[in-house]
C-alpha positions in Angstrom: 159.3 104.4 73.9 161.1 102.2 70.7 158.8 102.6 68.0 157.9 99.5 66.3 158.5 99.3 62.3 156.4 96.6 60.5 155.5 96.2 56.8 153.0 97.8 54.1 151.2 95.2 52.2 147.7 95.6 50.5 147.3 99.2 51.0 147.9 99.2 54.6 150.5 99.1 57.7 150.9 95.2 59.5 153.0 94.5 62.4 155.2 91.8 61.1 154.5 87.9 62.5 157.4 86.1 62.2 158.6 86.8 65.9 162.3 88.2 64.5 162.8 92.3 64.7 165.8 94.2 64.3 167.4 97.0 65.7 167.4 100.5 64.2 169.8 103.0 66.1 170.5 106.8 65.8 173.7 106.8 65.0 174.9 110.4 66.4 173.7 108.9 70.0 174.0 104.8 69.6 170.6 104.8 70.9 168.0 102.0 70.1 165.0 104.1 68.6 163.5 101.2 66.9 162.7 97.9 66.4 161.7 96.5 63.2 160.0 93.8 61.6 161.9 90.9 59.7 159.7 89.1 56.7 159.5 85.6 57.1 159.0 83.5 53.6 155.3 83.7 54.4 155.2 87.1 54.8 156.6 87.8 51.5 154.5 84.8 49.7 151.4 87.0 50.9 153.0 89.9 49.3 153.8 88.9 45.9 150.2 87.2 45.7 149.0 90.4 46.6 150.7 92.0 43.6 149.8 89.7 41.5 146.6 89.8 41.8 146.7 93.7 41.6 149.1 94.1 39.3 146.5 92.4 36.0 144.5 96.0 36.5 147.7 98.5 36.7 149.3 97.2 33.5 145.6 97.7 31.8 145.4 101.4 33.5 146.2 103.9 30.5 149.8 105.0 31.0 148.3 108.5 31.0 146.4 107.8 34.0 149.1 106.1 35.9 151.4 109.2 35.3 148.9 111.2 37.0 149.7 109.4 40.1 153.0 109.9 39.5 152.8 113.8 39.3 150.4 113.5 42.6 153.1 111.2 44.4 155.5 114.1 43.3 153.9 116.9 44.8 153.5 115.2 48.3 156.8 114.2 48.5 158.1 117.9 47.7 155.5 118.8 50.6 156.6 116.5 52.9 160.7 117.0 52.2 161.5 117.9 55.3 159.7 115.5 57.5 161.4 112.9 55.1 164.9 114.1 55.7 164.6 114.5 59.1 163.5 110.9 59.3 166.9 109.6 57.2 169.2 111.7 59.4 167.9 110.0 62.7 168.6 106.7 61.0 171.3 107.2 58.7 173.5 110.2 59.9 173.7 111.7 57.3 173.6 116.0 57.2 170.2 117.4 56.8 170.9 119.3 53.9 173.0 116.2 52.4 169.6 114.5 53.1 167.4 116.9 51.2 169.6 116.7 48.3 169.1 113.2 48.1 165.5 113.4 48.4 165.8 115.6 45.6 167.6 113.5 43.5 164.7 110.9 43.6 162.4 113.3 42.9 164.3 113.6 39.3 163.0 109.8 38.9 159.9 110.4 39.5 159.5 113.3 37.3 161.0 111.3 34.7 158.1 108.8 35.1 155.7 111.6 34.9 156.2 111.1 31.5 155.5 108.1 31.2 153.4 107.6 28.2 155.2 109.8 26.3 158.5 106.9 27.6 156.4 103.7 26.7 155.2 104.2 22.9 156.1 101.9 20.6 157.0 102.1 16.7 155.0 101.7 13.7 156.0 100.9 10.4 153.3 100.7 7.4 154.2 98.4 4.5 156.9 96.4 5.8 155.7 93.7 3.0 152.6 94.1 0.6 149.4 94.7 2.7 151.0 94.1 5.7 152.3 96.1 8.8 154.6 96.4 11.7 154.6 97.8 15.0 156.4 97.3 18.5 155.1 98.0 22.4 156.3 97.9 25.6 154.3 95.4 28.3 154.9 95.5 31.9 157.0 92.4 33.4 154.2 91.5 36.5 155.9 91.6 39.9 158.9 92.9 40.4 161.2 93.5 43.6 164.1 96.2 44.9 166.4 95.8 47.5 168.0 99.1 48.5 170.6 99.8 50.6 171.2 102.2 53.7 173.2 104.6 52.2 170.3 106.1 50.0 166.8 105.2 51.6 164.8 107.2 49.8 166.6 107.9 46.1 167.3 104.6 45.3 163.5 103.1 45.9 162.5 106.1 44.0 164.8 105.4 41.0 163.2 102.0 41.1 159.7 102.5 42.5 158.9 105.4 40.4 160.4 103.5 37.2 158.9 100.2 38.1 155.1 101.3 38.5 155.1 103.7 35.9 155.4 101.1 33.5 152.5 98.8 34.8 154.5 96.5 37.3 153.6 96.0 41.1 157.0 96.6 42.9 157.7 95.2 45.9 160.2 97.1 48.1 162.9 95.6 50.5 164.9 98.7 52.3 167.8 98.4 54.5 167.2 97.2 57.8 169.8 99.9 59.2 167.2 102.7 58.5 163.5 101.9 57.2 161.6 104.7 58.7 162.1 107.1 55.5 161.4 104.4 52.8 158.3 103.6 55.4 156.8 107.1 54.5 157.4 107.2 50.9 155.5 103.9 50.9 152.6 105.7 52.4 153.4 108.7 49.7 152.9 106.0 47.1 149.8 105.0 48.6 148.3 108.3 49.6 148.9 109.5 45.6 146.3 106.9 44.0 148.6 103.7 43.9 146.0 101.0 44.1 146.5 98.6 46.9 149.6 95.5 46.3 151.4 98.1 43.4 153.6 99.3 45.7 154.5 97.4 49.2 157.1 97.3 51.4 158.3 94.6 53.4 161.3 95.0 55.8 163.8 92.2 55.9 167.1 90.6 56.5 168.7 87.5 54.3 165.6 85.4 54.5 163.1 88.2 52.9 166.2 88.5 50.0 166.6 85.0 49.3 162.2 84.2 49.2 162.3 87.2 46.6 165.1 85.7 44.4 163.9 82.2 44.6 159.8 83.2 44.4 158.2 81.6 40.9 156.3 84.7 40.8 158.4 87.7 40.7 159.7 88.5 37.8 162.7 90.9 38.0 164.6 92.5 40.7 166.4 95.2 41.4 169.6 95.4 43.8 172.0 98.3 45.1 174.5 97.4 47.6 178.3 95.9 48.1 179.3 93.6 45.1 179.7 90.4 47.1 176.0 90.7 47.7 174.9 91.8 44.3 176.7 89.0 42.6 174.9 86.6 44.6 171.8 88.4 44.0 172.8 88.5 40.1 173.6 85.0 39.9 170.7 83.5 43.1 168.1 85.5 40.6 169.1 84.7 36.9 169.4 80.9 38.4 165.9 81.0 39.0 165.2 82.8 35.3 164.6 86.2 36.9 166.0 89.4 34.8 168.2 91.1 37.3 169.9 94.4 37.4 172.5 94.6 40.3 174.5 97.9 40.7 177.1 97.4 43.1 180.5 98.5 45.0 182.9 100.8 43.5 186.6 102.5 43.9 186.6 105.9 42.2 189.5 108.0 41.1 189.8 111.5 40.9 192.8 111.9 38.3 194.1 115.3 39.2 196.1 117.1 36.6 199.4 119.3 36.9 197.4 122.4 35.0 193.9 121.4 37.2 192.9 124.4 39.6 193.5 123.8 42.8 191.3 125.3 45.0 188.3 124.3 42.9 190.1 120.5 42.8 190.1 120.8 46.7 186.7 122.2 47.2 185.0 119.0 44.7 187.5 116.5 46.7 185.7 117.9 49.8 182.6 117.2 49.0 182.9 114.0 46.8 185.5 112.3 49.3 183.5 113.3 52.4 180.2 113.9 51.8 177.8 111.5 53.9 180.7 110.4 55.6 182.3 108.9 52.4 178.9 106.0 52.6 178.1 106.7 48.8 179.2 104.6 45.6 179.5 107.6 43.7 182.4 109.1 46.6 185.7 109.9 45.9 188.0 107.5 47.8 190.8 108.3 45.4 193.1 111.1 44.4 195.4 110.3 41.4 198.1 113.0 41.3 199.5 113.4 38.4 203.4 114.8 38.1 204.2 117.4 40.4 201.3 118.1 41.6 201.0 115.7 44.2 202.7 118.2 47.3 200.8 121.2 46.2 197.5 119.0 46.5 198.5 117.4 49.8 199.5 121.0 50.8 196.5 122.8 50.3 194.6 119.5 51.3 195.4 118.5 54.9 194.0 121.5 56.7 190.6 121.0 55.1 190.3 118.0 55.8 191.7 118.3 59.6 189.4 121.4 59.9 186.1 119.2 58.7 183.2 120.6 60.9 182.1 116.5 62.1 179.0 116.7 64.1 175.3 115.5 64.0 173.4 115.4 61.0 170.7 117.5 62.4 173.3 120.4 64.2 173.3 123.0 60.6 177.0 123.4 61.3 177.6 120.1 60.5 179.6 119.0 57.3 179.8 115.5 58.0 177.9 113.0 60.6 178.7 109.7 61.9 178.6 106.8 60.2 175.9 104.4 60.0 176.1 101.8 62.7 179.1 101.3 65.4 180.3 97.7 63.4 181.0 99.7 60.0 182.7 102.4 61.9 185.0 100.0 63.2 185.8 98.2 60.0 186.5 101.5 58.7 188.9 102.3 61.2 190.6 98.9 60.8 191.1 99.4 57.1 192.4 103.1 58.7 194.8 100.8 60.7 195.9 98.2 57.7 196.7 101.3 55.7 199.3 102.4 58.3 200.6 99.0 58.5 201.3 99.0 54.8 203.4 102.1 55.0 201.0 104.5 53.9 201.6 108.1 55.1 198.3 109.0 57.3 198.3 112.6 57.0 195.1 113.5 58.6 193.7 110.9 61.4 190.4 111.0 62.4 190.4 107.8 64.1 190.4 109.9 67.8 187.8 112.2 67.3 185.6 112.7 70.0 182.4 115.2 70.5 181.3 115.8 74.0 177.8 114.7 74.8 177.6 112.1 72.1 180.6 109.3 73.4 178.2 106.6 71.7 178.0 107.8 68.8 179.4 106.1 65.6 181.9 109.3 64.7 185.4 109.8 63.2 187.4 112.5 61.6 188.1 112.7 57.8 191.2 110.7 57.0 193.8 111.3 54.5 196.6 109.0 53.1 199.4 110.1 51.0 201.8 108.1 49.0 199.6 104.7 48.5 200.7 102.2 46.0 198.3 99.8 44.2 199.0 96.5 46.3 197.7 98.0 49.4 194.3 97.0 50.9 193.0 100.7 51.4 193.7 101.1 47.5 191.8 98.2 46.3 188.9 97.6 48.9 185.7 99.7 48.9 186.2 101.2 52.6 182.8 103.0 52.1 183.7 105.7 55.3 185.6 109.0 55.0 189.0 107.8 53.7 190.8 109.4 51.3 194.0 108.3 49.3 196.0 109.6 47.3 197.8 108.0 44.9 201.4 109.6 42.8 201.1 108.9 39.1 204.3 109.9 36.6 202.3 110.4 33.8 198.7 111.0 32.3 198.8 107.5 31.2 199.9 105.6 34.6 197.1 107.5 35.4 194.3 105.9 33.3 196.1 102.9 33.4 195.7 102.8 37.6 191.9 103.8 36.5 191.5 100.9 34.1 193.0 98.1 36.1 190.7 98.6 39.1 188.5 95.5 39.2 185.9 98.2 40.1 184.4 100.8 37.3 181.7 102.6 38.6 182.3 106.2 38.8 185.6 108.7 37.7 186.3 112.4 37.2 189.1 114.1 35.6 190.7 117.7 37.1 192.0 119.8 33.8 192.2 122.8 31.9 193.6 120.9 28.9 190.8 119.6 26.7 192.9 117.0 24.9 193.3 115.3 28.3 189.6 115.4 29.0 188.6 114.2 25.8 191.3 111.1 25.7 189.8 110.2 29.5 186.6 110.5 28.5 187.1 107.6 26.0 189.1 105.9 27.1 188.0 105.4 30.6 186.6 101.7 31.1 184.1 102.9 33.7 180.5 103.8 33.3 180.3 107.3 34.7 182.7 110.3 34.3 183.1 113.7 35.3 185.3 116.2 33.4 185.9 118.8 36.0 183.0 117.6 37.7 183.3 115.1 41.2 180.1 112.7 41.5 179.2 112.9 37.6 175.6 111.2 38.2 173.6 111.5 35.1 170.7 113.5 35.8 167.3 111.1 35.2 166.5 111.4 31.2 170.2 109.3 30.4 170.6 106.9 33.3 172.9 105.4 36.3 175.5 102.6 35.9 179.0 101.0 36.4 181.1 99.3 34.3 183.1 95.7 35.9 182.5 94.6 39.0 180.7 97.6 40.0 177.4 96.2 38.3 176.0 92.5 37.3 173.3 92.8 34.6 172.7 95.1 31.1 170.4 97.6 31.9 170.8 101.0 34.0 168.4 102.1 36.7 166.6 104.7 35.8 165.7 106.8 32.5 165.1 104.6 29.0 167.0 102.3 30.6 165.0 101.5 33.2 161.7 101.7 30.8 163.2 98.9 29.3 164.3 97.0 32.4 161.0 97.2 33.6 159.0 96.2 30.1 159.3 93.2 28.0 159.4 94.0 23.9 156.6 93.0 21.8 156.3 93.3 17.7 153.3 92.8 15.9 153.0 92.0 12.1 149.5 92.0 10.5 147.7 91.8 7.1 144.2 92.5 6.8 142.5 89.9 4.5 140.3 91.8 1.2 139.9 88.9 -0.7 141.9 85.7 -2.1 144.9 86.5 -2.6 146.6 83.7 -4.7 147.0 80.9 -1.9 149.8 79.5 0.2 153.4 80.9 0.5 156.3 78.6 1.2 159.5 80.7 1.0 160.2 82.7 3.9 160.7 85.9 1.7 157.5 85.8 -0.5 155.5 88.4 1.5 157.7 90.6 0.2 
């Protein structure tokens, strides 16, 4: 039987009522496996007034008390790991193991927020004029909202959720349609740890649950993850309507591979960060800046990897990379596959005909690798999002950072050395918001935080860590003077208390 998906609102499962479902697939078999609900603007009206109304009693819970829950929610989600993961890989494709990691990496979040009232004090100063005093704390917004996307079903509401509540809010989840049964459990997690009912709901959705969110009077902030078309709509739909908004979005990242960089360890991160998840991550590796001569020893030791990639189902432990999402974004993946040889790209390894016996419908292809791309070419400058990687010949260190710098995107990079000069003059020079020195996906564990630099993200806060703290809270100072007696009468310059 297809499993119906609805919503969580008030502390409790509801089929959805507006009459419009969607279809969730397993994307090893194309199979339909579920059918879920989409929020109509009534649906997510009842919501927010549901968080509202709960929300007055979170933000007055001692911060203390709320990180209990947090440390609670933390502990049944590490007990319930692999019920979790299996859930993603049915919906998402993604390895097991790849699946468990990312589950892990939420956790981080929410061990973060376990510190929570240790993250939220304030300053004091005593005497900042005669008699008088000054101090600074940290109030929760009200309502806010995250939109996450398919790639990461569970990490990315934890970086919010976990960040969001903590602080006092009521959050209000919106996961992908593509693969809600993972974010569906968490929700329960949430619940299950001590979150009073309306902190922390989830409503499934499509463009008309995203666009009652931004335009609703009564929540406050939202969050966004996805491609950068959407998110600057979300930036610029939410700001218009005086919401803060944080959208982290699409990206392009280089790998700048030195002449002196060690190979095999070079090949072993480009593995990994270029086909990892089936290249469906913001923080992959689509591209492989070759510095000097390097170029033909990297293609060289390279190719057979990446022809040799074990492909499979996410659930089959052999498997090193499983299909992608949904059959749609395979195909656009291969056309970009196709535009690239048009262009005159060299396709060194194609995956496009890769077929596994047994699973025909299923959304698979081969790792793909292009040499000798140039800069005006489509595959170069687009976010492909599958497992496509390019590489790119560069004369010099500094074509190289140049090629790095002019990308309208600037979310993620990593440098391949020995030399530390190099790595140091990258590191600064770099205009993009996360980098690796000898190190492929350089995501910030959860005490700094996670964000791009251009077109990669619309807003001034990061997503998680003190950045998120102060996404989440509004800053208040308070100035006071005790009365003992007259003191002398009225004061008209602006400096006299002083």
């Amino acid at each position: 039987m297809v499993a119906q998906i609805g919503h969580f609102i008030d502390g409790k499962k509801v089929a959805g009522t507006s009459g419009r479902t969607g279809e969730v697939t397993n994307p090893a078999t194309g199979e339909i496996t579920a059918h879920v609900a989409l929020a109509s603007v009534a649906e997510i009206d009842t919501a927010v007034r549901i968080a509202k109304a709960a929300q007055t009693g979170w933000a007055a819970t001692p911060p203390l008390r709320r990180q209990r829950v947090m440390f609670r929610l933390k502990e049944l989600i590490e007990k319930r790991i692999d019920d979790i993961a299996r859930a993603l890989t049915l919906e998402h494709g993604k390895t097991f193991e790849d699946a468990k990691g990312e589950i892990g990496r939420g956790l981080e979040v929410v061990e973060f927020a376990c510190g929570i009232a240790h993250h939220m004090r304030g300053d004091f100063t005593e005497q900042v004029a005669s008699d008088m005093d000054s101090w600074s704390v940290r109030q929760p917004l009200g309502v806010v909202a995250g939109i996450t996307p398919f790639n990461f079903p569970i990490m990315i509401p934890c970086w919010m959720g976990a960040m969001a509540v903590a602080t006092g809010n009521a959050f209000i989840l919106k996961p992908s349609e593509k693969d809600p049964s993972a974010p569906a459990i968490l929700t329960e997690l949430f619940a299950e740890a001590g979150m009073p009912a309306g902190i922390f709901q989830m409503v499934n959705g499509d463009k008309v649950a995203v666009d009652s969110l931004l335009a609703h009077p009564d929540v406050a902030a939202i969050s966004f993850v996805g491609s950068t078309p959407i998110g600057r709509y979300v930036y610029h739909t939410g700001t218009a309507h005086d919401k803060r908004v944080q959208a982290l979005c699409g990206a392009k990242n280089h790998m700048v591979i030195m002449p002196d960089a060690d190979l095999d360890q070079t090949v072993d991160a480009l593995m990994g960060a270029g086909y990892g998840a089936a290249g469906e991550r913001c923080m992959a590796i689509s591209v492989a800046v070759a510095v000097g001569d390097v170029g033909d020893r990297l293609i060289a030791k390279l190719a057979p990897r990446v022809a040799s990639l074990k492909v499979g189902p996410g659930l089959d432990p052999t498997s090193e990379m499983g299909p992608l999402v949904t059959r749609q974004h395979r195909d656009k993946v291969m056309g970009y596959v196709d535009q690239g040889v048009k262009d005159g790209a060299k396709l060194v390894v194609d995956g496009r005909g890769l077929k596994l016996q047994g699973y025909e419908n299923g959304n698979f292809m081969g790792g793909c690798l292009f040499d000798n791309v140039t800069t005006d070419m489509s595959i170069y400058k687009d976010e492909i999002f599958g497992p496509v990687l390019s590489v790119v010949r560069a004369k010099s260190f500094d074509q190289a950072i140049a090629m790095v710098n002019d990308h309208a995107y600037g979310n993620g990079t990593a440098i391949f050395t020995r030399d530390g000069d190099s790595a140091r003059t990258f590191a600064a020079n770099c205009k993009i918001g996360m980098v690796g020195i000898n190190v492929p996906i350089p995501v910030p564990v959860a005490y700094h935080s996670f964000g791009g630099w251009k077109s990669s993200v619309f807003g001034d806060h990061g997503i998680y860590g003190m950045e998120g703290v102060r996404f989440y809270t509004k800053l208040k100072t308070i100035t006071a003077r005790w009365p003992t007696g007259i003191r002398g009468g009225a004061e008209f310059n602006f400096s006299g208390r002083n």
